[in-house]
NUBA-570217 format. One record per atom (N, C-alpha, C): chain; x, y, z; residue number from 1; atom name; residue in one letter. Coordinates in Angstrom, 2 decimals. Example, Ala and Ser with C-alpha at 12.3 -4.5 7.8 and 13.67 -1.06 7.14 Angstrom:
BEGIN
("A", (13.19, -5.69, 7.80), 1, "N", "a")
("A", (12.30, -4.50, 7.80), 1, "CA", "a")
("A", (13.20, -3.30, 7.80), 1, "C", "a")
("A", (12.85, -2.25, 7.08), 2, "N", "s")
("A", (13.67, -1.06, 7.14), 2, "CA", "s")
("A", (12.90, 0.03, 7.87), 2, "C", "s")
***
This chain:
BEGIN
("A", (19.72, -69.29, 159.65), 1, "N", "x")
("A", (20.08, -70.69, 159.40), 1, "CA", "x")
("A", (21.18, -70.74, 158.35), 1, "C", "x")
("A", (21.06, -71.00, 156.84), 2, "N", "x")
("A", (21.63, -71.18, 155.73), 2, "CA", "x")
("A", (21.65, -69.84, 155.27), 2, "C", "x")
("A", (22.66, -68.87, 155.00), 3, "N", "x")
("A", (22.00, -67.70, 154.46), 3, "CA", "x")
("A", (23.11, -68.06, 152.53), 3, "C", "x")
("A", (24.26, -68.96, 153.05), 4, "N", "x")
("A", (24.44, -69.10, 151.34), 4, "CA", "x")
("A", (24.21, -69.94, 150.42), 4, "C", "x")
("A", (22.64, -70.88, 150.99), 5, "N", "x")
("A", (22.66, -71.79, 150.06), 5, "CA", "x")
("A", (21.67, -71.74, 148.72), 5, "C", "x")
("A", (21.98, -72.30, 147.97), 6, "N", "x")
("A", (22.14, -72.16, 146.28), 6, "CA", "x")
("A", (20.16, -72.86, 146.49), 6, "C", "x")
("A", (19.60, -71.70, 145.95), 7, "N", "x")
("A", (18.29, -71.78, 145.91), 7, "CA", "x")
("A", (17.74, -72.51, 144.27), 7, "C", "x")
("A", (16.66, -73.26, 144.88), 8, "N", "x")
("A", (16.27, -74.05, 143.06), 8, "CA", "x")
("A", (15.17, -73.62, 143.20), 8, "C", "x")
("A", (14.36, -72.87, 142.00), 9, "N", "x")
("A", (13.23, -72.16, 142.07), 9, "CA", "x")
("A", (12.30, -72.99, 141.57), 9, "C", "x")
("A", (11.04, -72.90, 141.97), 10, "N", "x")
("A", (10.13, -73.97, 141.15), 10, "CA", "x")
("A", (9.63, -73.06, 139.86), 10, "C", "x")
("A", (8.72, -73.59, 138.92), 11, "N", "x")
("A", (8.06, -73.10, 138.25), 11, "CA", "x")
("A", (7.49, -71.98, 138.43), 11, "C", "x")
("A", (6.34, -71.94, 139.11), 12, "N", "x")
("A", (5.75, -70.61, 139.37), 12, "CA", "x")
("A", (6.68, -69.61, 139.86), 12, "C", "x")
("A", (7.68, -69.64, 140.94), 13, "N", "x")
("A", (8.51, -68.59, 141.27), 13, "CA", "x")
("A", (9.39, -67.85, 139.54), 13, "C", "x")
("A", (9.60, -68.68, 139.08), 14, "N", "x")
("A", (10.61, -68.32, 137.84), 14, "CA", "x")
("A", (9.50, -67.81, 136.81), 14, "C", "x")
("A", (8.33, -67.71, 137.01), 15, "N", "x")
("A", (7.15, -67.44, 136.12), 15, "CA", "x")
("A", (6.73, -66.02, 136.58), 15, "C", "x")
("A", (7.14, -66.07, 138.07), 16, "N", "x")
("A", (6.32, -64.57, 138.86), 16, "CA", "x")
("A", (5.51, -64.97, 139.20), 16, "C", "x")
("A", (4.33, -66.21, 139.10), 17, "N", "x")
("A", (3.30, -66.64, 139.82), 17, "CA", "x")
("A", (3.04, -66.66, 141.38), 17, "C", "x")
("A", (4.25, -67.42, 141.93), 18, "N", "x")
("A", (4.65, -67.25, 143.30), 18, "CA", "x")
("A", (6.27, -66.86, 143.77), 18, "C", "x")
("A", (6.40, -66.20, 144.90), 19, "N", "x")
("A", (7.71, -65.64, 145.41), 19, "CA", "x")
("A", (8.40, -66.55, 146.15), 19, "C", "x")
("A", (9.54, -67.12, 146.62), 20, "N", "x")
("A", (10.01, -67.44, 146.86), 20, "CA", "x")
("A", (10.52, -67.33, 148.80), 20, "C", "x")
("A", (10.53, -68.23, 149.44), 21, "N", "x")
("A", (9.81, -67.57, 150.61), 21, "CA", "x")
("A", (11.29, -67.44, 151.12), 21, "C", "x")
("A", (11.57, -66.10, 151.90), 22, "N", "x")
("A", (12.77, -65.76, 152.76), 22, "CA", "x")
("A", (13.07, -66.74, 153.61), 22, "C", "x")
("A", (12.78, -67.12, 154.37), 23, "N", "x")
("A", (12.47, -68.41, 154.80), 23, "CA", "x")
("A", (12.42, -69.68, 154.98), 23, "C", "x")
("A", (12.53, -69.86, 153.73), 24, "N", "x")
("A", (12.73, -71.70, 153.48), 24, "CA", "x")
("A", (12.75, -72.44, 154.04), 24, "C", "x")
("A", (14.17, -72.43, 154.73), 25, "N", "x")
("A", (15.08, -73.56, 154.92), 25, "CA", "x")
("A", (13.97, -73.50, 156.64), 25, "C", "x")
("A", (13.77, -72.62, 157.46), 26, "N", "x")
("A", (12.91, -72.46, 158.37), 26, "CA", "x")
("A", (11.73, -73.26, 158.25), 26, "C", "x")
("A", (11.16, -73.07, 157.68), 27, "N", "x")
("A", (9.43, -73.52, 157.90), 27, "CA", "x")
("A", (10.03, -75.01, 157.07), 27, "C", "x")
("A", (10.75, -75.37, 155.99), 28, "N", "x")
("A", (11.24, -76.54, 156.23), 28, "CA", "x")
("A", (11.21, -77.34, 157.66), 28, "C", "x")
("A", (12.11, -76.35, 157.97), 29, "N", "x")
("A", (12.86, -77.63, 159.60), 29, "CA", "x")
("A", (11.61, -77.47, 160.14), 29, "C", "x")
("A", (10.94, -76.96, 160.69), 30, "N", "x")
("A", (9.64, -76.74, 161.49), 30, "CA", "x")
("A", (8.92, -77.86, 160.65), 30, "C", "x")
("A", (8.51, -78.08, 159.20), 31, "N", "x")
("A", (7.54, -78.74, 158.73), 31, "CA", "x")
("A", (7.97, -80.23, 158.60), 31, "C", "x")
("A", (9.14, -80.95, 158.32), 32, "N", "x")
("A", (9.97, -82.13, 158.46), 32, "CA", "x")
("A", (10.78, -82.34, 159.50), 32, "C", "x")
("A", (10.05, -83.40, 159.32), 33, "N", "x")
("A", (11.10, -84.31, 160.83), 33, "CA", "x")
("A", (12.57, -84.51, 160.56), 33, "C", "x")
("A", (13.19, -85.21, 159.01), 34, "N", "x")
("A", (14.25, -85.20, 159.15), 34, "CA", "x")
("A", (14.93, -84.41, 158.47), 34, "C", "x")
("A", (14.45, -83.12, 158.46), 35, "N", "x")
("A", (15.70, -81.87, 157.82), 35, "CA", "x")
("A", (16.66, -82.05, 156.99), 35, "C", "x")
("A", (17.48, -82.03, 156.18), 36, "N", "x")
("A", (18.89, -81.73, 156.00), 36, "CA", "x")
("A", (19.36, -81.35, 154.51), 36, "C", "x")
("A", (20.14, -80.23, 154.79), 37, "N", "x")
("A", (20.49, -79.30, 154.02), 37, "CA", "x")
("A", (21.57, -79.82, 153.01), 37, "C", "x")
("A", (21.70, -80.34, 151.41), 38, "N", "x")
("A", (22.37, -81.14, 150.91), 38, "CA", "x")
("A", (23.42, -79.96, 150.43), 38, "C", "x")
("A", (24.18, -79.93, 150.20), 39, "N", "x")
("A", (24.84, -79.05, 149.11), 39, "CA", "x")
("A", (25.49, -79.33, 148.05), 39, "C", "x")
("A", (24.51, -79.68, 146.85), 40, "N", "x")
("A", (24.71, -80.74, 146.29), 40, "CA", "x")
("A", (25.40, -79.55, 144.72), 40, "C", "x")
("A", (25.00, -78.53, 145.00), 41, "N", "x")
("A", (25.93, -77.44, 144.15), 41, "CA", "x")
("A", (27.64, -77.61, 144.44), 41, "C", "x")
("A", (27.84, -76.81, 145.69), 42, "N", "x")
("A", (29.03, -76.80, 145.90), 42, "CA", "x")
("A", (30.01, -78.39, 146.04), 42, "C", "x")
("A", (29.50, -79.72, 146.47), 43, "N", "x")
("A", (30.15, -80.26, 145.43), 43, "CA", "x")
("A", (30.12, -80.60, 144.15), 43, "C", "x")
("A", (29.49, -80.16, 143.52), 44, "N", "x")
("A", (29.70, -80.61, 141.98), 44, "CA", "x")
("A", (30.43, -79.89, 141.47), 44, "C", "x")
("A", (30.76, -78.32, 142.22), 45, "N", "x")
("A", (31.73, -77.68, 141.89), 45, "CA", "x")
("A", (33.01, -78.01, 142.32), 45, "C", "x")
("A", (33.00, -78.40, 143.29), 46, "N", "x")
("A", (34.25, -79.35, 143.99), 46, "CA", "x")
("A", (34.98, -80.33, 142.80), 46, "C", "x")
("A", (33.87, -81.30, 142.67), 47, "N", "x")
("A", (34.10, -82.12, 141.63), 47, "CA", "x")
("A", (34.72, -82.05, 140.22), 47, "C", "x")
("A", (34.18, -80.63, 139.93), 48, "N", "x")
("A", (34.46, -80.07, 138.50), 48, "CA", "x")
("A", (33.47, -79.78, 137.56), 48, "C", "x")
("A", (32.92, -80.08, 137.81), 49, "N", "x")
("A", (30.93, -79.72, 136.74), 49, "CA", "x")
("A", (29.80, -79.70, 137.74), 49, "C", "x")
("A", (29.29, -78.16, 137.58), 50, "N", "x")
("A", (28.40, -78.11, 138.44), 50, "CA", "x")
("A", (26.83, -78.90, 137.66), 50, "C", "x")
("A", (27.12, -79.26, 136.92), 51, "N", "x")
("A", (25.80, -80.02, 136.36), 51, "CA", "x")
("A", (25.60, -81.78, 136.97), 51, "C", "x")
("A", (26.29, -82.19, 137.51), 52, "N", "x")
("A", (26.74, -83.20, 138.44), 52, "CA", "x")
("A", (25.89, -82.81, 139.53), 52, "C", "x")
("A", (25.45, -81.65, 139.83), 53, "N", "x")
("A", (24.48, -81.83, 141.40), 53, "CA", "x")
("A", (23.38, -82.34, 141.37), 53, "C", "x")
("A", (22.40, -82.58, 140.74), 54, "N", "x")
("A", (21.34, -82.82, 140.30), 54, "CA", "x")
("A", (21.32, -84.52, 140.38), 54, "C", "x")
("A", (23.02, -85.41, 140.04), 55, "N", "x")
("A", (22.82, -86.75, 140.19), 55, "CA", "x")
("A", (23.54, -86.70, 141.91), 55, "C", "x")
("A", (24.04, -85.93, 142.65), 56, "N", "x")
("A", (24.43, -85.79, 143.46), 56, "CA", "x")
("A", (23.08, -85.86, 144.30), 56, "C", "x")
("A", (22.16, -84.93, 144.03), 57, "N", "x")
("A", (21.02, -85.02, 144.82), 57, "CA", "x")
("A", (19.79, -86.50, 144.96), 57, "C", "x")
("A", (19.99, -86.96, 143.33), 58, "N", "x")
("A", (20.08, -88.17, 143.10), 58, "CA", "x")
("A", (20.66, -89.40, 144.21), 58, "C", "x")
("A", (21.81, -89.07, 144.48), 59, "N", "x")
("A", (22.10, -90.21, 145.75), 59, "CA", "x")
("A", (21.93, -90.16, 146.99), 59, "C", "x")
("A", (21.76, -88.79, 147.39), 60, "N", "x")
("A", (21.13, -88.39, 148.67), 60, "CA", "x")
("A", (19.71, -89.07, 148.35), 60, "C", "x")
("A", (19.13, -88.92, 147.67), 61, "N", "x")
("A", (17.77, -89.55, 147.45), 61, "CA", "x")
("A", (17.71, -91.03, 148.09), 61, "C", "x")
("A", (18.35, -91.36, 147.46), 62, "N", "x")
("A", (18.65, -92.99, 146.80), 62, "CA", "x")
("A", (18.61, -93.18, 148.44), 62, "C", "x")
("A", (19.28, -92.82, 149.02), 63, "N", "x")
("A", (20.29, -93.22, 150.32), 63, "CA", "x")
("A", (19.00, -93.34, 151.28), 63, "C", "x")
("A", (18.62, -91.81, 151.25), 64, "N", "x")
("A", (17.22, -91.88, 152.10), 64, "CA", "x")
("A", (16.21, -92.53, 152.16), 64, "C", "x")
("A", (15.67, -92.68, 151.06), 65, "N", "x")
("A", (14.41, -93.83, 150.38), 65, "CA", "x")
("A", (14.91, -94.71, 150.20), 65, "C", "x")
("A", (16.13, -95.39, 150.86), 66, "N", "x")
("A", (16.55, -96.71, 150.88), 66, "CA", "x")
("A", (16.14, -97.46, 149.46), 66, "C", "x")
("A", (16.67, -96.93, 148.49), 67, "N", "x")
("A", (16.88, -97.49, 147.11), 67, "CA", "x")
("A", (17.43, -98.41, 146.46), 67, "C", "x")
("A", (18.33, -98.74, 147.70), 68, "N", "x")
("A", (20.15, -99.19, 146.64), 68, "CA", "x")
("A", (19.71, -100.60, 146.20), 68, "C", "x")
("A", (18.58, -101.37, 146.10), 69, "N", "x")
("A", (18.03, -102.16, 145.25), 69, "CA", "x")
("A", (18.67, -101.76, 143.89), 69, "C", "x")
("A", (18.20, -101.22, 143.68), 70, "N", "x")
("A", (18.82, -100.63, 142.45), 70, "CA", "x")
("A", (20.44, -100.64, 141.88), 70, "C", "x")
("A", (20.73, -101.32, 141.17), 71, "N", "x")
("A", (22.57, -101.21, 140.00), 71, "CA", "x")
("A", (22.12, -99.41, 139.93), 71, "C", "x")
("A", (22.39, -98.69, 140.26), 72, "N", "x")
("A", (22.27, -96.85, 140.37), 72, "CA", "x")
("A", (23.47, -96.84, 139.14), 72, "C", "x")
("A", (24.91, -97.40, 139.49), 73, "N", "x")
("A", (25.88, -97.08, 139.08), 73, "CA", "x")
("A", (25.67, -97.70, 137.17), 73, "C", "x")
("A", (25.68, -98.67, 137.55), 74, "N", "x")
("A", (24.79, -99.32, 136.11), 74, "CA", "x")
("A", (23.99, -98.65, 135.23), 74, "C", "x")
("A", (22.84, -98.00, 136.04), 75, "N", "x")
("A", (21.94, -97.43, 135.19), 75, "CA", "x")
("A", (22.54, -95.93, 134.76), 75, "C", "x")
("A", (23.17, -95.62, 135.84), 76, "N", "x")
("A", (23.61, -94.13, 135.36), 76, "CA", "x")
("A", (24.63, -94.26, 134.19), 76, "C", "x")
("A", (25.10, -95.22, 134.15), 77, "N", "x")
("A", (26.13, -95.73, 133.19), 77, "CA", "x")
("A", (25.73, -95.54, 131.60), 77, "C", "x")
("A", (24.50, -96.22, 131.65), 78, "N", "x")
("A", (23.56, -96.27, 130.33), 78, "CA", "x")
("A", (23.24, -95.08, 129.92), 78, "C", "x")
("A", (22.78, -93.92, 130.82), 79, "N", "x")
("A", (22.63, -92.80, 130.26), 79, "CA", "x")
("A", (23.36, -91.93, 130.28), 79, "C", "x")
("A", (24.11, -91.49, 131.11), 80, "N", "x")
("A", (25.79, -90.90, 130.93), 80, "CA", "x")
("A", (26.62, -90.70, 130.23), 80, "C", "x")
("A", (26.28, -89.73, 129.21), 81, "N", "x")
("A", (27.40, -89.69, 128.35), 81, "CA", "x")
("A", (28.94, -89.88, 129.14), 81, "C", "x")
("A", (30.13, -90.65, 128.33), 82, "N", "x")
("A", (31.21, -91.36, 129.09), 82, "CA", "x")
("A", (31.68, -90.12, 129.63), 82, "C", "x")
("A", (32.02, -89.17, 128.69), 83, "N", "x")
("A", (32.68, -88.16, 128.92), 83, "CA", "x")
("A", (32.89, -87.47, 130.74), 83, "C", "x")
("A", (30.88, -87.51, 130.62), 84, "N", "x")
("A", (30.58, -86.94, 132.03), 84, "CA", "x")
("A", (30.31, -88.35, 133.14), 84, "C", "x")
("A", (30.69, -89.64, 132.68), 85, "N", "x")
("A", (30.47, -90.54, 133.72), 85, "CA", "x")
("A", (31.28, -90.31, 135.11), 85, "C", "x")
("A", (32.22, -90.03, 134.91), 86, "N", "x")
("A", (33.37, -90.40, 136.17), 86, "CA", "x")
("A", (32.65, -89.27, 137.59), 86, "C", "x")
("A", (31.89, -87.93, 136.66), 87, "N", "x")
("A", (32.62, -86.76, 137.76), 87, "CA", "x")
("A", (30.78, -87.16, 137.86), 87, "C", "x")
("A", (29.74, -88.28, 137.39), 88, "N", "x")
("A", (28.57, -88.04, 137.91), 88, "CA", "x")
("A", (28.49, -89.93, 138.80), 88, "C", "x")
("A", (29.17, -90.31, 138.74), 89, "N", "x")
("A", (29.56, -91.44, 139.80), 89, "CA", "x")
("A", (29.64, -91.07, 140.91), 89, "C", "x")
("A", (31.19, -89.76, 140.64), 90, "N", "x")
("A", (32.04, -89.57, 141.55), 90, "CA", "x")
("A", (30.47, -88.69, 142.66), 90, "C", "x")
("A", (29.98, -87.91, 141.92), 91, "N", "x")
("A", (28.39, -87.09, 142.27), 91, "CA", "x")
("A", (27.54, -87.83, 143.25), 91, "C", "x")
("A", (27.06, -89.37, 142.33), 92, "N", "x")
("A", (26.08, -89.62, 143.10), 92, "CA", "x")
("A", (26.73, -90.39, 144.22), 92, "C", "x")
("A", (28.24, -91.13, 144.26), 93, "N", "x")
("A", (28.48, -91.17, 145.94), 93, "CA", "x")
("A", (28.81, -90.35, 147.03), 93, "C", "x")
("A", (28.99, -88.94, 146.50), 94, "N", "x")
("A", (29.14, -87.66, 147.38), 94, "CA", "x")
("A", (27.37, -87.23, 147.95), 94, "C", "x")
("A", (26.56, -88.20, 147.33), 95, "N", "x")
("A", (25.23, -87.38, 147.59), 95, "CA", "x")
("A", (25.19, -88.72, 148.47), 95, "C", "x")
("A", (25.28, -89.71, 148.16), 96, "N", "x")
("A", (24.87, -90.69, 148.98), 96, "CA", "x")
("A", (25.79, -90.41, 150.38), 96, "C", "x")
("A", (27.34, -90.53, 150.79), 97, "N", "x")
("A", (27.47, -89.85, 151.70), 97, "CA", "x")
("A", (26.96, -88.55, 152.66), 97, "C", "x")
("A", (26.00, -87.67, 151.79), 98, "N", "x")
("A", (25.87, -86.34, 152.67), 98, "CA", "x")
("A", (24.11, -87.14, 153.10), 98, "C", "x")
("A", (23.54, -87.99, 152.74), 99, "N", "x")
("A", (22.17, -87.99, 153.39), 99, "CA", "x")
("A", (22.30, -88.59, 154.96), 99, "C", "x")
***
């Protein structure tokens, strides 16, 4: 399936508790109906700060769970340092496009 995508480990894997399954993205698609693979790394590297994926994944969220009730841009505003506002805007509508 995916063999280069950017793996996020949970707790126990990063502890040694549990391994990380070869697999994933597989027993994923098999276990969810609506699949889909964000790559919410490689744009934030696109973007310019890979610390931006995380609100990137953020709008894929948003998008899916039909959120946009929500001022998103507003609130992210408030906590955003300015510095990093533009390239985590620019983030969470690149995430909201990929859902």
């Amino acid at each position: 399936m995916l063999t280069d995508a950017h793996e996020i480990y949970s707790m126990p894997v990063l502890t040694g508790k549990a391994e990380y399954p070869s697999n994933a993205l597989e027993e994923l698609a098999e276990a969810v109906e609506n699949f889909t693979v964000i790559r919410a790394r490689e744009k934030a590297l696109e973007l310019g700060n890979v610390r931006a994926q995380n609100i990137c994944l953020l709008g894929a969220l948003v998008k899916v769970l039909k959120l946009d009730a929500v001022d998103w841009k507003t609130l992210l505003a408030s906590y955003v340092p300015e510095k990093a506002l533009a390239v985590n805007l620019q983030a969470f509508e690149a995430g909201c496009a990929m859902a």
